[in-house]
N, CA, C and O atoms as a GROMACS GRO file, in nm:
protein
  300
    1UNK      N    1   0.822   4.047  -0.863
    1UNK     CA    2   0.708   3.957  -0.865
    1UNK      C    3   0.734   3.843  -0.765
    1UNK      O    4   0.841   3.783  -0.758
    2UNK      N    5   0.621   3.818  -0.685
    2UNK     CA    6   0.624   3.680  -0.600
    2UNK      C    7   0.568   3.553  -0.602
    2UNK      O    8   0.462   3.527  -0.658
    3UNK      N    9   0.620   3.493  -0.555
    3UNK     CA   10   0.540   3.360  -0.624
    3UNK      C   11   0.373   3.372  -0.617
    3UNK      O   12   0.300   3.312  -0.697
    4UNK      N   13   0.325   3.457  -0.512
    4UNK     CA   14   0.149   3.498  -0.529
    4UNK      C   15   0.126   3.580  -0.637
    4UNK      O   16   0.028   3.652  -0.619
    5UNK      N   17   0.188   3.596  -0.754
    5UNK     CA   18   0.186   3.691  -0.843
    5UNK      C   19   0.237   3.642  -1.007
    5UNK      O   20   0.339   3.580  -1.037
    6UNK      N   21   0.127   3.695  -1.098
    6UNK     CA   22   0.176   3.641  -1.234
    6UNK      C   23   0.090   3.711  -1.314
    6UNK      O   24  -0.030   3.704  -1.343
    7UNK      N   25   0.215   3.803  -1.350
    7UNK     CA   26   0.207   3.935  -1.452
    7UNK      C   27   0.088   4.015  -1.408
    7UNK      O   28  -0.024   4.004  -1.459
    8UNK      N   29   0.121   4.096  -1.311
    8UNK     CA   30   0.018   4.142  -1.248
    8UNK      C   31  -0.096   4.110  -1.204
    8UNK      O   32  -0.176   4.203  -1.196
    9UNK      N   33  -0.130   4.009  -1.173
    9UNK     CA   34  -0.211   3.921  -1.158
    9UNK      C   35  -0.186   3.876  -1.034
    9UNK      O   36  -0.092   3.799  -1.019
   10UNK      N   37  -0.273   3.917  -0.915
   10UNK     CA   38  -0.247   3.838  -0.779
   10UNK      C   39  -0.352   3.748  -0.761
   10UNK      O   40  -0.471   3.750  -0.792
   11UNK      N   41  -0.279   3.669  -0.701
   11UNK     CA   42  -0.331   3.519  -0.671
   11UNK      C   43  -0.400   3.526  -0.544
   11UNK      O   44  -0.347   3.595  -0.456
   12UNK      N   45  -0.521   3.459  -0.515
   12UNK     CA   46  -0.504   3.445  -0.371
   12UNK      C   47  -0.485   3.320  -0.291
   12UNK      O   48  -0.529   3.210  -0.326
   13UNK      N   49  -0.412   3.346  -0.176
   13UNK     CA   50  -0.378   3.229  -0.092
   13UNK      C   51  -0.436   3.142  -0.056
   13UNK      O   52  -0.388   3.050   0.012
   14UNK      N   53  -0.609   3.157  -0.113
   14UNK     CA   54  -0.701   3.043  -0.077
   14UNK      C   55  -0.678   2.923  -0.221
   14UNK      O   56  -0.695   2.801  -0.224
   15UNK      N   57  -0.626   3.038  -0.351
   15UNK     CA   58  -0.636   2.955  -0.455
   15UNK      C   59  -0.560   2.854  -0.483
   15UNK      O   60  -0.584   2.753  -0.550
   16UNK      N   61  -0.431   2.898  -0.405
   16UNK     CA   62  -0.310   2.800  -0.403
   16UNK      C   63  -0.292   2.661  -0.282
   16UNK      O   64  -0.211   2.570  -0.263
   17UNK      N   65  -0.403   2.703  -0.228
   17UNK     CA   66  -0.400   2.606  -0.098
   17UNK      C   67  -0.509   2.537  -0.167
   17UNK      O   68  -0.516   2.423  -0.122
   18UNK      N   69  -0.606   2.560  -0.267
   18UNK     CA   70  -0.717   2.422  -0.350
   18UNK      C   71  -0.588   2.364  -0.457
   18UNK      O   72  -0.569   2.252  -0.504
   19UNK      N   73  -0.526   2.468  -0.469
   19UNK     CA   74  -0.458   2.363  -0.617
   19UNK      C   75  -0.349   2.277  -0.517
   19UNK      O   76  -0.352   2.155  -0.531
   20UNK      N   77  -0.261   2.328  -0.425
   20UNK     CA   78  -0.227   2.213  -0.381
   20UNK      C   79  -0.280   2.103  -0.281
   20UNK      O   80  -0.209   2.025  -0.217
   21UNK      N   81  -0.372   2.108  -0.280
   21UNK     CA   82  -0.498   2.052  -0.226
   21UNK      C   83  -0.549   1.914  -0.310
   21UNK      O   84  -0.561   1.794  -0.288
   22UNK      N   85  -0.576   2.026  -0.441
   22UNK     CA   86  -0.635   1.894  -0.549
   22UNK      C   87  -0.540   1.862  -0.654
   22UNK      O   88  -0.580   1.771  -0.727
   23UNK      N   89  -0.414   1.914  -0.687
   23UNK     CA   90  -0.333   1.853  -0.732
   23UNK      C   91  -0.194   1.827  -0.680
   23UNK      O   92  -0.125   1.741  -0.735
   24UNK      N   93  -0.160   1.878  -0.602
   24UNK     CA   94  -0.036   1.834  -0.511
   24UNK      C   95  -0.056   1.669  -0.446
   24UNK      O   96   0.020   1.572  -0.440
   25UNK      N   97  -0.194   1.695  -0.401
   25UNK     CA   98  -0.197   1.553  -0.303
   25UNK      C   99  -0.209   1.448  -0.375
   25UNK      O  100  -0.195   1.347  -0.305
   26UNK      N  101  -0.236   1.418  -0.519
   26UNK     CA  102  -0.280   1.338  -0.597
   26UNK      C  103  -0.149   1.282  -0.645
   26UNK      O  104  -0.151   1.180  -0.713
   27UNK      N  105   0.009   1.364  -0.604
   27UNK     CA  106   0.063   1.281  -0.607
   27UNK      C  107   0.199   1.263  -0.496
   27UNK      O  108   0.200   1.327  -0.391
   28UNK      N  109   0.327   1.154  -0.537
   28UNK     CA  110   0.378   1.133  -0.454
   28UNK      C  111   0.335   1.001  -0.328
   28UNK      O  112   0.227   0.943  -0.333
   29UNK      N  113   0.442   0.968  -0.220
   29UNK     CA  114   0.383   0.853  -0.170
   29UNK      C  115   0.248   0.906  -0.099
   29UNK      O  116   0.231   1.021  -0.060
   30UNK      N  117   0.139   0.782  -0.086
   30UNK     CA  118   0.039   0.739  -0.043
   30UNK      C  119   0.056   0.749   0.138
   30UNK      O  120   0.167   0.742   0.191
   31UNK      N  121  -0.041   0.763   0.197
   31UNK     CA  122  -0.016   0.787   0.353
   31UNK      C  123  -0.032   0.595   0.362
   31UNK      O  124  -0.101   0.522   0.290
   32UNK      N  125   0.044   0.563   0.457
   32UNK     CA  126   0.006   0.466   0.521
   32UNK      C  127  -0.148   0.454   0.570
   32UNK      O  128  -0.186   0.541   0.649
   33UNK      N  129  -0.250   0.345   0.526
   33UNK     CA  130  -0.332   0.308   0.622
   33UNK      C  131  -0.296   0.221   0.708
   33UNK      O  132  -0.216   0.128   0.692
   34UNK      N  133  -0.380   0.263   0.839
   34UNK     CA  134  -0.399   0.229   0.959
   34UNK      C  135  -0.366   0.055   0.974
   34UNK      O  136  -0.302  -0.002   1.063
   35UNK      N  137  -0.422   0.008   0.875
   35UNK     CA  138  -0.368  -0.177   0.892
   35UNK      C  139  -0.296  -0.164   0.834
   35UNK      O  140  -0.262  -0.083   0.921
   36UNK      N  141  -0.217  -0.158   0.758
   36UNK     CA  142  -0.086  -0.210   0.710
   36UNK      C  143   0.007  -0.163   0.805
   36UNK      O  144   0.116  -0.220   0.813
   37UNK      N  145  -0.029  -0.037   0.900
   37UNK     CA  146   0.060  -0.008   1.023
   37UNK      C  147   0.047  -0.146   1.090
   37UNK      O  148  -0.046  -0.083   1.140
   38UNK      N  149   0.046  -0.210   1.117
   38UNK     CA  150   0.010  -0.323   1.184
   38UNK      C  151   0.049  -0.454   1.149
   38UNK      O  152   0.063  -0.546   1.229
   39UNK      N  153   0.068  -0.461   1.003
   39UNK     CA  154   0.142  -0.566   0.955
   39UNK      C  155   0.302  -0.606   0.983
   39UNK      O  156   0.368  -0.550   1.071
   40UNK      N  157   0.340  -0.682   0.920
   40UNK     CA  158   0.519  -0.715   0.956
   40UNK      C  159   0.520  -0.798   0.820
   40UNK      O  160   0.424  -0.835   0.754
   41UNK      N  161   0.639  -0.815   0.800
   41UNK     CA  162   0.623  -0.911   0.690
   41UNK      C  163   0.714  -1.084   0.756
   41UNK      O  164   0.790  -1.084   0.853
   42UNK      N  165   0.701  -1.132   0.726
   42UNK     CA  166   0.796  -1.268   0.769
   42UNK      C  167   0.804  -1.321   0.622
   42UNK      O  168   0.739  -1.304   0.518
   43UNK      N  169   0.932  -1.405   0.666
   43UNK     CA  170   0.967  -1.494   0.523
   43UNK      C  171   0.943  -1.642   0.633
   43UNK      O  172   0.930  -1.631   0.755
   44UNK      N  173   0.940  -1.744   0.577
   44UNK     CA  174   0.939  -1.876   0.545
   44UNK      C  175   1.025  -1.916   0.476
   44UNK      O  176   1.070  -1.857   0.378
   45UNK      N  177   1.070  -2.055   0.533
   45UNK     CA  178   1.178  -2.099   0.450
   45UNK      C  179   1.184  -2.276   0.442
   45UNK      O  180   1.229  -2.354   0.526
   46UNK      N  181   1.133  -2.297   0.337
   46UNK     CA  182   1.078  -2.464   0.324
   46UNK      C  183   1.186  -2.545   0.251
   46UNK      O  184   1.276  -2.482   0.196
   47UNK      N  185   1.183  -2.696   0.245
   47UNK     CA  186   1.252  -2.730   0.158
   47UNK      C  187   1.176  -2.797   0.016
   47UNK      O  188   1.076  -2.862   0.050
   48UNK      N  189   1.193  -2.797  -0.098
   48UNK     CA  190   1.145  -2.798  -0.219
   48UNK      C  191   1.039  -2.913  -0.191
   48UNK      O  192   0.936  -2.904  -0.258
   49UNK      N  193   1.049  -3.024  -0.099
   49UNK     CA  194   0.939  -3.140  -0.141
   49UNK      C  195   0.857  -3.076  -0.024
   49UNK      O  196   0.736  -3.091  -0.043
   50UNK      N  197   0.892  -3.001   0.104
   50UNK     CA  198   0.763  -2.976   0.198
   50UNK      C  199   0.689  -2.866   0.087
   50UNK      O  200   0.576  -2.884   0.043
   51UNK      N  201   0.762  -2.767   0.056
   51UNK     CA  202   0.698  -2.696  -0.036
   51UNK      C  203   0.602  -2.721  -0.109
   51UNK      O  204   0.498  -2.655  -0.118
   52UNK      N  205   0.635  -2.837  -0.175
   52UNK     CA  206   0.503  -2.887  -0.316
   52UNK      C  207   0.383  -2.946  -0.231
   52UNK      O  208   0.266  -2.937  -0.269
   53UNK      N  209   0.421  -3.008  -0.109
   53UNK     CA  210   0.339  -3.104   0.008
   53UNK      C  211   0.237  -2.927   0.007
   53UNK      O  212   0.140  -2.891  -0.059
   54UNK      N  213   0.284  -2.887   0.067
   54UNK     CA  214   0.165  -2.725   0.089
   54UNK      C  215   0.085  -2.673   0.008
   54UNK      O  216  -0.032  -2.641   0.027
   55UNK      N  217   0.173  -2.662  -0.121
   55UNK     CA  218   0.092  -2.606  -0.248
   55UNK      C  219   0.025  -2.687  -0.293
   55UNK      O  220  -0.093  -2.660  -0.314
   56UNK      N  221   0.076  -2.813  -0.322
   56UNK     CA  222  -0.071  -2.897  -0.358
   56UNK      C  223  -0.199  -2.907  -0.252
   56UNK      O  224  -0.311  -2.936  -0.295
   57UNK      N  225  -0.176  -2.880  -0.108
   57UNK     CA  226  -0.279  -2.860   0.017
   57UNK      C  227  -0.327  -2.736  -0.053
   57UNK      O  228  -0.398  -2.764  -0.149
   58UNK      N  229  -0.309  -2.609  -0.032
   58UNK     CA  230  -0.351  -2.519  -0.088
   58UNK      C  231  -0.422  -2.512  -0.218
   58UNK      O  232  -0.531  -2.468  -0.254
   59UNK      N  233  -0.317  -2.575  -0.279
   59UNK     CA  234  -0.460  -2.607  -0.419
   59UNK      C  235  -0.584  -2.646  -0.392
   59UNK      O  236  -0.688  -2.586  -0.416
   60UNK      N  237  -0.570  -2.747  -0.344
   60UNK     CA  238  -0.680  -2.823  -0.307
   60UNK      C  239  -0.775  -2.760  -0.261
   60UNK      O  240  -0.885  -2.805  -0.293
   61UNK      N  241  -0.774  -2.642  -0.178
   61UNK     CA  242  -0.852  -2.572  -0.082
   61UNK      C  243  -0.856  -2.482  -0.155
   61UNK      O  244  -0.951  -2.418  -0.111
   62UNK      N  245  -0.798  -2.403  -0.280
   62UNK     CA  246  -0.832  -2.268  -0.336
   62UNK      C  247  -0.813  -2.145  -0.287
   62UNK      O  248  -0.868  -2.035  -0.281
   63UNK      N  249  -0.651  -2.238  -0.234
   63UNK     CA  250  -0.610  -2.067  -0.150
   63UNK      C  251  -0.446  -2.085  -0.206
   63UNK      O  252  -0.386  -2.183  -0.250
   64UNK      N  253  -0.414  -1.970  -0.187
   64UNK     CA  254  -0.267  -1.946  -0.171
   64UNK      C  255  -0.164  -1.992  -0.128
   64UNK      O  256  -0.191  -2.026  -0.013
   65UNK      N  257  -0.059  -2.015  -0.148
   65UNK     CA  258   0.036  -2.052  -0.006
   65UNK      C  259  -0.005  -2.026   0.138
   65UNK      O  260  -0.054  -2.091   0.230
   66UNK      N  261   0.047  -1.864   0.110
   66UNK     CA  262   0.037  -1.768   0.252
   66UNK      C  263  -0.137  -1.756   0.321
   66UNK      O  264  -0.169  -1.755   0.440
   67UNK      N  265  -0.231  -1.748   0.197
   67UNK     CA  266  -0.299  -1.761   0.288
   67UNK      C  267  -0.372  -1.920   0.381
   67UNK      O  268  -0.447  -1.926   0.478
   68UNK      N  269  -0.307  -2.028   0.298
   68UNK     CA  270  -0.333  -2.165   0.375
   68UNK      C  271  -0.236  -2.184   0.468
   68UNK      O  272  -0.252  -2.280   0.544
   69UNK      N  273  -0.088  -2.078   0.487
   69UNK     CA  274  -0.026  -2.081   0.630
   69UNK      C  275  -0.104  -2.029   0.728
   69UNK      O  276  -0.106  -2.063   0.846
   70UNK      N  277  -0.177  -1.933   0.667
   70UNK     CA  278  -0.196  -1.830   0.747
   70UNK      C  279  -0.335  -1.893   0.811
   70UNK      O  280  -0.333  -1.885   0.934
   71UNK      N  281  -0.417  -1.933   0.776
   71UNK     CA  282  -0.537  -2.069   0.818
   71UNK      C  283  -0.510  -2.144   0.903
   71UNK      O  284  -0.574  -2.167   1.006
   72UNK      N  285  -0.382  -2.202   0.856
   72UNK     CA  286  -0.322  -2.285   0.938
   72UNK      C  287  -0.307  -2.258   1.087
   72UNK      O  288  -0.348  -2.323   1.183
   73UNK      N  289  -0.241  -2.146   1.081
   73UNK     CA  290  -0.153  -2.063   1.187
   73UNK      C  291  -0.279  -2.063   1.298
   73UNK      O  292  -0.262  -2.136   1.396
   74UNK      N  293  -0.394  -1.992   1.292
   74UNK     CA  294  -0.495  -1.903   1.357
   74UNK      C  295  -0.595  -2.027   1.364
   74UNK      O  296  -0.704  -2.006   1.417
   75UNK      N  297  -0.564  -2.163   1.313
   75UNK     CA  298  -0.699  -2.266   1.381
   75UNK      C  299  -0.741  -2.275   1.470
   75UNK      O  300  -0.832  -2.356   1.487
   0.00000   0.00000   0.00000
């Protein structure tokens, strides 16, 4: 018996190419999209009172840290 085969029972090669089709691909890693190809990550590195100086800016504005650097950055 071959793996196209179960208990006399042949399979066909179209059937095994939908099941791993619709259940193979469903799992395992995710393909990269196209923007996150494109991203980088950076760290920052503040000291505790510039820190609070930002986040309270950011509060204020109803954004994030990163994204009131990132505002910042691109004015």
């Amino acid at each position: 018996m071959n793996k196209f085969e179960s208990k006399n029972k042949e399979i066909k090669e179209s059937e095994v190419e939908n099941f791993i089709n619709k259940k193979v691909a469903n799992k395992g890693r995710k393909p990269i999209n196209e923007e996150k190809k494109k991203t980088k990550l950076v760290s920052l590195y503040f000291s505790e009172s510039d820190y609070q100086i930002i986040k309270e800016t950011a509060d204020r504005k109803r954004l994030s840290v990163s994204q009131y650097i990132v505002s910042k950055i691109f004015e």
